[in-house]
C-alpha positions as CSV (number, residue, x, y, z in Angstrom):
1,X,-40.5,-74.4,76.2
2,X,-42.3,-71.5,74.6
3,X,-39.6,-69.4,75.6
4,X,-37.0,-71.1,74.1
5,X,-38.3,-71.9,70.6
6,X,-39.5,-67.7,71.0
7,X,-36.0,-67.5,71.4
8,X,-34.4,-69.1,69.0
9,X,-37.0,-68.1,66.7
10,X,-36.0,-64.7,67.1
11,X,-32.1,-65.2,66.6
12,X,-32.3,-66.8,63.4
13,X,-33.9,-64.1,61.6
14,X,-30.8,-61.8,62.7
15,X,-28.4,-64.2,61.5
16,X,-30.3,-64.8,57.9
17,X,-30.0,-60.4,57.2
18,X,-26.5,-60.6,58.3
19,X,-25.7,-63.5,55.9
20,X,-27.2,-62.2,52.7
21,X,-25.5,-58.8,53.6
22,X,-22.1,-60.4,53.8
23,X,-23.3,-62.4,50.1
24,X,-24.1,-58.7,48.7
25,X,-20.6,-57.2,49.4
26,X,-18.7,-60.6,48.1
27,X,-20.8,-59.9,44.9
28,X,-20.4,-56.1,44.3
29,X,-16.7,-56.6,45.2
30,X,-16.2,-59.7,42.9
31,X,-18.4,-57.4,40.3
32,X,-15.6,-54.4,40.6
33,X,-12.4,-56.7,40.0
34,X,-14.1,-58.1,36.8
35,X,-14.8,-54.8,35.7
36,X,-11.6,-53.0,36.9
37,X,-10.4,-53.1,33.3
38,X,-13.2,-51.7,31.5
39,X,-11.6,-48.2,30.6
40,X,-14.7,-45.4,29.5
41,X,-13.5,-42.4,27.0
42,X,-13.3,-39.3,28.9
43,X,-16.1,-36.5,27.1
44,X,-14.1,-34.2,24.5
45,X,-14.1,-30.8,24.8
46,X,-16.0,-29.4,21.5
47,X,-12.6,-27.1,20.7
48,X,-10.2,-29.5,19.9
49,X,-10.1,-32.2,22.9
50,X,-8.6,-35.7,22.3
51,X,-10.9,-38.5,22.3
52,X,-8.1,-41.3,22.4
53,X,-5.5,-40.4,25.0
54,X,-7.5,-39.3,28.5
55,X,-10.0,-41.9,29.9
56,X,-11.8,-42.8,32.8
57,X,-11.2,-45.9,35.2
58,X,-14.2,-47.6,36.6
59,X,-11.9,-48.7,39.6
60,X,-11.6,-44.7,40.4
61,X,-15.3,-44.7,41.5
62,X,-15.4,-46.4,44.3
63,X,-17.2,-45.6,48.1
64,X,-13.6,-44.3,49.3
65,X,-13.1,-41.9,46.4
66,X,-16.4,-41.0,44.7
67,X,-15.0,-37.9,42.3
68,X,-12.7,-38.4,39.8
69,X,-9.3,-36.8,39.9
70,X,-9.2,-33.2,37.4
71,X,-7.0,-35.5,35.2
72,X,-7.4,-39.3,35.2
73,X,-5.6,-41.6,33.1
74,X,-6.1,-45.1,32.6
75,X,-3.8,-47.7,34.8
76,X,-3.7,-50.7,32.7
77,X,-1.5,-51.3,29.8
78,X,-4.2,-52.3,26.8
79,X,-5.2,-49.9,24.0
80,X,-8.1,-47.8,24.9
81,X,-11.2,-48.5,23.1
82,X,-12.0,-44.6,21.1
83,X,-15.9,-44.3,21.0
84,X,-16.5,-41.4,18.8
85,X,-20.1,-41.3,18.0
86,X,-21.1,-39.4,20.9
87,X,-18.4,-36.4,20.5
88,X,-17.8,-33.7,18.9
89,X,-14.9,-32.4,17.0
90,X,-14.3,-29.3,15.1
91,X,-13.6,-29.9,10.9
92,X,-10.3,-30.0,9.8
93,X,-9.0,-26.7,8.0
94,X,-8.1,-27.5,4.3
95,X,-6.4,-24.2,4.4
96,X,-4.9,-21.1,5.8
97,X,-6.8,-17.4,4.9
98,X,-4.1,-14.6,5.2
99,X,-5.9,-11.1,5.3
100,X,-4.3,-8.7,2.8
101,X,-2.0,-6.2,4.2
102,X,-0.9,-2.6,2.7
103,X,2.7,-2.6,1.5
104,X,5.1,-1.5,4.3
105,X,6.6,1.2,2.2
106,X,6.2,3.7,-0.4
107,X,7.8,1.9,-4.2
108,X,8.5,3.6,-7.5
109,X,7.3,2.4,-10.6
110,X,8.7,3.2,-14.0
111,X,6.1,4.2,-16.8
112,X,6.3,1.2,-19.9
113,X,5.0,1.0,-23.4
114,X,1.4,1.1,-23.2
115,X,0.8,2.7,-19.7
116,X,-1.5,4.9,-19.0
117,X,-2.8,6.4,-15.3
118,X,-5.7,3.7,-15.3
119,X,-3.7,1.2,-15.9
120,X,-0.9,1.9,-13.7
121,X,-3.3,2.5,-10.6
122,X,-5.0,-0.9,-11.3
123,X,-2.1,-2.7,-11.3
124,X,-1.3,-1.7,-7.8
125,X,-4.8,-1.8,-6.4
126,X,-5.1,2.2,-6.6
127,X,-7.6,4.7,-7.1
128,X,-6.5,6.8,-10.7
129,X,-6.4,10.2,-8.4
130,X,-3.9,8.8,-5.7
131,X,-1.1,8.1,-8.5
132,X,-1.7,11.7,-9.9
133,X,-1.9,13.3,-6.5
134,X,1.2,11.5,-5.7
135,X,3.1,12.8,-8.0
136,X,2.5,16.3,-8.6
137,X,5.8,17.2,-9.5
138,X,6.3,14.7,-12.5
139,X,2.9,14.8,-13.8
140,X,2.1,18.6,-13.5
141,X,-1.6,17.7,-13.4
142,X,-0.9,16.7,-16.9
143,X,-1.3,12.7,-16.7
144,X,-2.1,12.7,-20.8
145,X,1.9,13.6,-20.7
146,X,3.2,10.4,-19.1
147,X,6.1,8.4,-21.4
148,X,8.1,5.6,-20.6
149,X,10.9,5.6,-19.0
150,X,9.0,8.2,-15.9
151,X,9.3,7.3,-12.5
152,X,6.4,7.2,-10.9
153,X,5.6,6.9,-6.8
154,X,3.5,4.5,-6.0
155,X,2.1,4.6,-2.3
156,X,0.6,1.5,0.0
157,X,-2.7,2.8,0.5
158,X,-5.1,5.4,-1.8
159,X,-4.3,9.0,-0.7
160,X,-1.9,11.7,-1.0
161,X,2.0,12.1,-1.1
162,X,2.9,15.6,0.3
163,X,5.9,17.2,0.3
164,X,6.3,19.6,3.4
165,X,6.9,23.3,2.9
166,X,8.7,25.0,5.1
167,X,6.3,26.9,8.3
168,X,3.4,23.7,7.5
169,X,2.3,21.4,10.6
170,X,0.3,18.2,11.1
171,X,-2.7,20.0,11.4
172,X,-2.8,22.2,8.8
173,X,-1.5,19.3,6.2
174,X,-4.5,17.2,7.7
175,X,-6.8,20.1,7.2
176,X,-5.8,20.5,3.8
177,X,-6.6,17.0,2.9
178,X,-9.7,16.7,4.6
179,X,-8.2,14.5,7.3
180,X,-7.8,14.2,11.2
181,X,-4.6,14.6,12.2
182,X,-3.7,11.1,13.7
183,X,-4.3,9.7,10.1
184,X,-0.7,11.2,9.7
185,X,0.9,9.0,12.4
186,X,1.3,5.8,10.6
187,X,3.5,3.2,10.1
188,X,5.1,4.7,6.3
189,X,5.5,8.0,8.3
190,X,8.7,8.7,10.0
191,X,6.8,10.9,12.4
192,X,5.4,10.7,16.0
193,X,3.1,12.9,17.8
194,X,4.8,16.1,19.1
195,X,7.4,15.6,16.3
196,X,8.4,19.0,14.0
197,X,8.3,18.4,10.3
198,X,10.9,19.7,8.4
199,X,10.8,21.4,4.6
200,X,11.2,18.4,1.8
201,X,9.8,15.8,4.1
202,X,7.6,12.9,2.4
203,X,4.4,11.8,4.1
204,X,1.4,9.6,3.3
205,X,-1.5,11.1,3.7
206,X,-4.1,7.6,3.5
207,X,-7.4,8.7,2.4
208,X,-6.2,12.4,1.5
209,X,-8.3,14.4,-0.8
210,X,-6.3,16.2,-3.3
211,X,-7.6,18.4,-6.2
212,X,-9.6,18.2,-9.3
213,X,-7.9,16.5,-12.0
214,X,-8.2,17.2,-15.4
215,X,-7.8,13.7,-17.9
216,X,-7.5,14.8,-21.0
217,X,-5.9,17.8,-22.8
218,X,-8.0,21.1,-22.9
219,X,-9.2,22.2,-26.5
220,X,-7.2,25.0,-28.4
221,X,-9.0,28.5,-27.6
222,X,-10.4,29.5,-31.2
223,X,-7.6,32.1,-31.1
224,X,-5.0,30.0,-31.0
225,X,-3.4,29.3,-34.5
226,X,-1.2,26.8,-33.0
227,X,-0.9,22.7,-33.1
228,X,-1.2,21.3,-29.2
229,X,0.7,18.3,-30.2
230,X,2.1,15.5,-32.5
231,X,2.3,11.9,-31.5
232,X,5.6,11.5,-33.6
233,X,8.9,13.6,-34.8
234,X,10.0,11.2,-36.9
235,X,8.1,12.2,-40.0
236,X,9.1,15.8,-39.7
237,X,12.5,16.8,-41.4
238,X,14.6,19.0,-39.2
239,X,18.0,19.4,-38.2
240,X,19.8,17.1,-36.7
241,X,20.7,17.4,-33.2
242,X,24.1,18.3,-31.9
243,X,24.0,16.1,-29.1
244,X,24.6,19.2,-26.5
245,X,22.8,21.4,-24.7
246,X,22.4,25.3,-24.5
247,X,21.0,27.5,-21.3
248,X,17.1,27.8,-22.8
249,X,17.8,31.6,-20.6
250,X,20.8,32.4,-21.6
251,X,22.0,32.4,-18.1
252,X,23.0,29.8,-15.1
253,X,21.2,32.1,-12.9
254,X,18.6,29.6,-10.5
255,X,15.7,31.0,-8.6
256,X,13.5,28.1,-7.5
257,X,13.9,24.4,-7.0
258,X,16.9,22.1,-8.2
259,X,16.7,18.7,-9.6
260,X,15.6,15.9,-6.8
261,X,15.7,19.1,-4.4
262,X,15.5,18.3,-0.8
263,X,13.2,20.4,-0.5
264,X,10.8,19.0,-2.8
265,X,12.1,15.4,-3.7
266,X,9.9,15.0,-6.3
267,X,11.0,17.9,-8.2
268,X,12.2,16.2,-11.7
269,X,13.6,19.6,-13.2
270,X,15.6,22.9,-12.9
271,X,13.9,26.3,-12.4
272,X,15.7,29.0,-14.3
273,X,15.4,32.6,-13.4
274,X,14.0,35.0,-16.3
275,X,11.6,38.4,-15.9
276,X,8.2,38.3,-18.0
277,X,8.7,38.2,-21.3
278,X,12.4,37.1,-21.5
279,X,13.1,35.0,-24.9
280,X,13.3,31.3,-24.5
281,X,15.6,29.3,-26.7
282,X,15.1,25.8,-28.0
283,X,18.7,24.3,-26.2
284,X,19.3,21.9,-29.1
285,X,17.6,21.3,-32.2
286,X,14.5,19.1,-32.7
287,X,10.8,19.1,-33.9
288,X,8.2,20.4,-31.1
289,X,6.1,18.0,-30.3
290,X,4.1,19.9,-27.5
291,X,3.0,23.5,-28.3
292,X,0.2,24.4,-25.7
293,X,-1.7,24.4,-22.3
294,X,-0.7,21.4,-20.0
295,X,-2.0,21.3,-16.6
296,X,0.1,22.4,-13.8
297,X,3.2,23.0,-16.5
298,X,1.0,25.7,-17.7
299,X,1.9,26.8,-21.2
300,X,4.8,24.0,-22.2
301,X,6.9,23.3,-25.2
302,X,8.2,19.9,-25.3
303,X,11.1,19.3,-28.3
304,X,11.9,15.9,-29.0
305,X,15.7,16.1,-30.8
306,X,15.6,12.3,-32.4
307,X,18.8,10.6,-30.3
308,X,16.8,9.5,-27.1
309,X,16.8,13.2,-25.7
310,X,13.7,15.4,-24.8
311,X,13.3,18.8,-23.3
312,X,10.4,20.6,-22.2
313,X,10.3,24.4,-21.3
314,X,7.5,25.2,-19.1
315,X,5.1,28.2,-17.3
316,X,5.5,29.9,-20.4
317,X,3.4,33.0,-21.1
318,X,3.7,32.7,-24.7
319,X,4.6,30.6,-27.5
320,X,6.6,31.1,-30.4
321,X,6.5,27.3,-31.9
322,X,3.3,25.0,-32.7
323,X,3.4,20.9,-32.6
324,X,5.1,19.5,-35.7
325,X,7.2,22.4,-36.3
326,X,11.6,22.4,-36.6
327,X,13.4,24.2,-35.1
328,X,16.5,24.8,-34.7
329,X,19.5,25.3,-31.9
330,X,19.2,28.8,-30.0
331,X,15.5,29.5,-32.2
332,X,13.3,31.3,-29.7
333,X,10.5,29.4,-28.6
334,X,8.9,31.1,-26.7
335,X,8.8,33.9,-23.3
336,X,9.1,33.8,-19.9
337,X,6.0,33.4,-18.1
338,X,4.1,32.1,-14.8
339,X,1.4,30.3,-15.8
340,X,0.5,27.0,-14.4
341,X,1.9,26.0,-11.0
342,X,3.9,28.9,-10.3
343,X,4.5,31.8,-7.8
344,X,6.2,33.8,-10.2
345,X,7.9,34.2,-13.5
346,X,10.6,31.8,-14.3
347,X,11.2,28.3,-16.5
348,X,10.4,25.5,-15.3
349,X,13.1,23.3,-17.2
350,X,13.4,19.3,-18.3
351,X,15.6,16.7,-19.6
352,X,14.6,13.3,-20.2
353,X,16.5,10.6,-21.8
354,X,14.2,7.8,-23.5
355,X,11.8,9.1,-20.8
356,X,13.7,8.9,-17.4
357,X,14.2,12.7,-16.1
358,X,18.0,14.1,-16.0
359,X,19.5,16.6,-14.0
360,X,19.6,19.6,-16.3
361,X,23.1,20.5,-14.3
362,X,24.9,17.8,-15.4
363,X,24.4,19.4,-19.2
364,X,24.9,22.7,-18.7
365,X,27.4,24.2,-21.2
């Protein structure tokens, strides 16, 4: 009898565990089908995740599959619910910042009413010296002379614009310009390394150092009996023009560079031939407006003849005219010189029509 009731004593506390265990996992299972379609956001990534679209399912974590696929998406067909107060999301950008970015090429730029160097540089983001030392040729270290109607280079960056001479290299153009060499191998150079350069070649030199400049007309010597310059003809009587040109030499002979040479592109004149001391004639009439020392031009005489035509005779070594004075067709102006930016004695001559430069060929008699 004790046995029995020992017995059955001790097989009804099996059954009683193995009942509630059987109650546990009918409610954890009836628990996960009621919350099968209870969707969670997936966590957004700080740079620029999505906090609608990918979610997790609740149904995905069960005992047979405890880690979530790399991807999951939701299976059931209603909207997601978005909970956003636990993310983070980058600010919306209003607007788009474009760096600035040099010019791809070298432009010209003609001189108007009113310009000046100043004022031309600052219009094009340039240092004063980079649009003299760019343009050498047509300013003659003379930027006091500029008049409307010049054409002016006007490069992407501040620097230099050199014209090759003939023997010159990378290195020795760098050197001159206080430069390394690769700062010549740039996009606005039609040059690679190991390249040759050719005579009359262009090249941007960024951050080239070029000479001293002189800004403003030198004062007369106390010698010098002549006017430097007059700011108008038009008060002055004097002959009237006769709407051609003479040779200012007397002769067609040319020893230096032509007009636009290839050699030096930015050449805006013809140089004559003449010993020292030839006579220089005025090659129509006019009123000298320009009697004096001008920079690079050296000694120059500018004659403005009153229909839209200017000349200007330059490297002189002396002068025969001052500023304000008439003169007339074939009047000797002065003689042949090589002052200024010269290698030797000949004329340096111009022709500019309401400003723009001419080719003094296409006038020659």
């Amino acid at each position: 009898m004790v046995g029995r009731v020992r017995g059955e004593s001790g097989t009804g506390h099996p059954l009683l565990i193995r009942t509630t265990a059987h109650l546990t996992v009918v409610v954890l299972a009836l628990t996960a089908i009621g919350l099968s379609d209870l969707t969670i956001p997936a966590p957004q990534i700080a740079a620029g995740g999505s906090g609608d679209g990918d979610t997790l399912s609740v149904a995905s974590l069960t005992a047979e599959d405890p880690t979530p696929s790399p991807n999951p998406v939701a299976t059931n067909s209603q909207p997601s619910r978005s909970n956003t107060s636990d993310t983070i999301a980058r600010q919306p950008v209003l607007h788009t910042t474009f760096p600035d970015r040099p010019r791809a090429e070298v432009i010209t730029y003609t001189v108007r009413e009113g310009d000046n160097i100043s004022t031309i540089a600052y219009q094009h983001g340039l240092s004063p010296q980079t649009i003299v030392w760019s343009n050498s040729e047509a300013i003659q270290d003379a930027p006091w002379l500029i008049r409307p109607g010049l054409q002016l280079f006007i490069l992407p960056v501040d620097g230099v614009y050199h014209t090759v001479s003939a023997g010159e290299t990378v290195g020795s153009i760098a050197a001159e310009y206080d430069v390394e060499p690769s700062a010549l191998y740039n996009q606005w150079n039609d040059v690679v390394e190991g390249d040759s350069l050719y005579e009359g070649q262009l090249l941007v030199v960024p951050q080239g150092t070029g000479w001293e400049i002189t800004w403003t007309p030198p004062e007369p010597e106390p010698t010098q009996t002549y006017a430097y310059r007059v700011s108008s003809a038009s008060g002055v009587a004097a002959p009237a023009a006769r709407n051609y040109f003479i040779l200012p030499t007397g002769s067609r002979r040319v020893s230096g560079w032509y007009f636009r040479d290839r050699r030096n592109p930015g050449h805006i004149g013809l140089d004559y031939a003449c010993r020292l001391g030839d006579p220089l004639y005025a090659a129509d009439s006019g009123v000298v407006t320009i009697s004096g020392w001008s920079g690079g031009y050296g000694i120059l005489v500018e004659i403005d003849h009153r229909n839209g035509y200017v000349t200007r005779y330059a490297h002189l070594s002396r002068l025969h005219v001052s500023a304000g004075q008439a003169v007339s067709q074939g009047a000797v102006i002065g003689l042949c010189g090589s002052t200024g930016w010269s290698t030797g004695p000949h004329l340096h001559f111009e022709i500019r029509r309401h400003g723009v430069p001419q080719d003094p060929l296409r006038y020659q008699p």
